[in-house]
C-alpha positions in Angstrom: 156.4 163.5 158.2 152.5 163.2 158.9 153.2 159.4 159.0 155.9 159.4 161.8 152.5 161.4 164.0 149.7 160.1 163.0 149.0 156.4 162.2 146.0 154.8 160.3 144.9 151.5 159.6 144.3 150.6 155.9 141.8 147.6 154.2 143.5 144.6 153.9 143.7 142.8 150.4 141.0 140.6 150.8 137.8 143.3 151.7 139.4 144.8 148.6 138.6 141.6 146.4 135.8 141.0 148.2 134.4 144.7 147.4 135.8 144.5 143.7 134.2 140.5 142.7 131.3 141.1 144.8 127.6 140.3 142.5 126.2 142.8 144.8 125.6 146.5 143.6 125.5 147.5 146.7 122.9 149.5 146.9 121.4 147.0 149.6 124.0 146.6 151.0 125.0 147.7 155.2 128.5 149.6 155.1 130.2 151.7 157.7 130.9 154.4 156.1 133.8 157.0 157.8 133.7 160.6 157.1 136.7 161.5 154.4 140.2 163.0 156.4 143.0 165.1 155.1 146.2 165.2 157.3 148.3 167.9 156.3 151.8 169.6 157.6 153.5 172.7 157.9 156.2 174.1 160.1 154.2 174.6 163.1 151.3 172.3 162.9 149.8 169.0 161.9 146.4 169.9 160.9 143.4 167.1 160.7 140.7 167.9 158.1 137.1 165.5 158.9 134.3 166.2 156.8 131.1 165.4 157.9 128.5 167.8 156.5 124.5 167.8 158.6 126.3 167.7 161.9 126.8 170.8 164.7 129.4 171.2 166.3 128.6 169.8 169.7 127.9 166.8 168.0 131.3 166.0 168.1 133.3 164.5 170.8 137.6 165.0 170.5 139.5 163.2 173.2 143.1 162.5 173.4 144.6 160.3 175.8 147.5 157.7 176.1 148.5 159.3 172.6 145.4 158.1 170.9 143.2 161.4 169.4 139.4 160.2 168.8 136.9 161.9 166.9 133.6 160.6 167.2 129.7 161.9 166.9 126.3 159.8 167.6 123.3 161.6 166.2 119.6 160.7 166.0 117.0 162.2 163.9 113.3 161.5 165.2 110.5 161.8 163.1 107.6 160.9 165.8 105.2 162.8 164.6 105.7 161.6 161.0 105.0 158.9 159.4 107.6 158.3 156.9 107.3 156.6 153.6 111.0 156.0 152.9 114.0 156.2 155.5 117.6 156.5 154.4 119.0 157.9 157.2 117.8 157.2 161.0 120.9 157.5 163.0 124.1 158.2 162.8 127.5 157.7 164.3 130.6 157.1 163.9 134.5 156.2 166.1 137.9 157.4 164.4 141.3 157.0 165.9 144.2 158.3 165.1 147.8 157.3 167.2 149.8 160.7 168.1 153.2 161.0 168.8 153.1 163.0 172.2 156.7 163.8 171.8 155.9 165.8 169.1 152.9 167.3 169.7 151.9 170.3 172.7 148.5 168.5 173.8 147.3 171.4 175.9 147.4 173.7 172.9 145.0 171.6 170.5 142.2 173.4 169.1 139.1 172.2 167.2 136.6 174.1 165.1 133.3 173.4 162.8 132.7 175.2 159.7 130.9 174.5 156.4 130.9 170.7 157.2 134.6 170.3 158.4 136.1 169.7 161.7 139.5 171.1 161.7 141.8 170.0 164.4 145.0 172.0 164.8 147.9 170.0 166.5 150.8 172.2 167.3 154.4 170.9 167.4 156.2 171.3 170.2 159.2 173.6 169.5 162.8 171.8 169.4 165.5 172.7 171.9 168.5 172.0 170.8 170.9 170.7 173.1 174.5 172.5 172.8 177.4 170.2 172.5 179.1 169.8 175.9 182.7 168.5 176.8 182.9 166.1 179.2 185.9 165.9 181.5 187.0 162.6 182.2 188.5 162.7 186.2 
């Protein structure tokens, strides 16, 4: 199960109230915003689906170490030669972790790729050795 690998955390109760009661629209608002991930599983391969449109792919930095698998990007758009009349967007960046059961997962055969706004991180499984029953003599 995806679960057992990879590990988020989720809003607590309370910011859930607080987003649900609050008088704000919040249109005015500050929110950190992460990009959208889909955690999928087959019999080879957890695969980790981020979608963050605008960006290129060395944008993006993936480390994994000490079982924790981070995806983050910091961009900046400049406009110095503009002057702007409305800014919605300056900078951008962003820190996502994910816990990774190493047991589970061959580290030096993860591969990442960018395409039509998705980072796709393949995580393959390590295979399974099964250990053959042995008897044991007792001397």
């Amino acid at each position: 199960m995806a679960t057992d690998i990879i590990k988020t955390e989720n809003k607590g109760l309370s910011s859930l109230l607080d987003e649900l009661f609050s008088t704000s629209t919040g249109w005015n608002k500050p929110e950190i915003k992460f990009p959208p991930v889909n955690i999928t599983e087959d019999n080879d391969n957890f695969e980790v689906d981020l979608y963050a449109p605008g960006l290129e792919k060395n944008d993006f930095k993936v480390n994994l170490e000490n079982g924790l698998l981070t995806i983050s990007y910091d961009k900046k758009i400049e406009n110095k030669d503009k002057k702007s009349h409305r800014v919605e967007y300056m900078q951008s960046s962003f820190s996502r972790s994910f816990t990774i059961d190493d047991a589970n997962i061959d580290a030096a055969k993860i591969d990442a790729s960018y395409k039509d706004g998705v980072l796709k991180l393949t995580l393959p499984k390590k295979e399974k050795t099964e250990i053959a029953p042995k008897q044991i003599e007792v001397k």
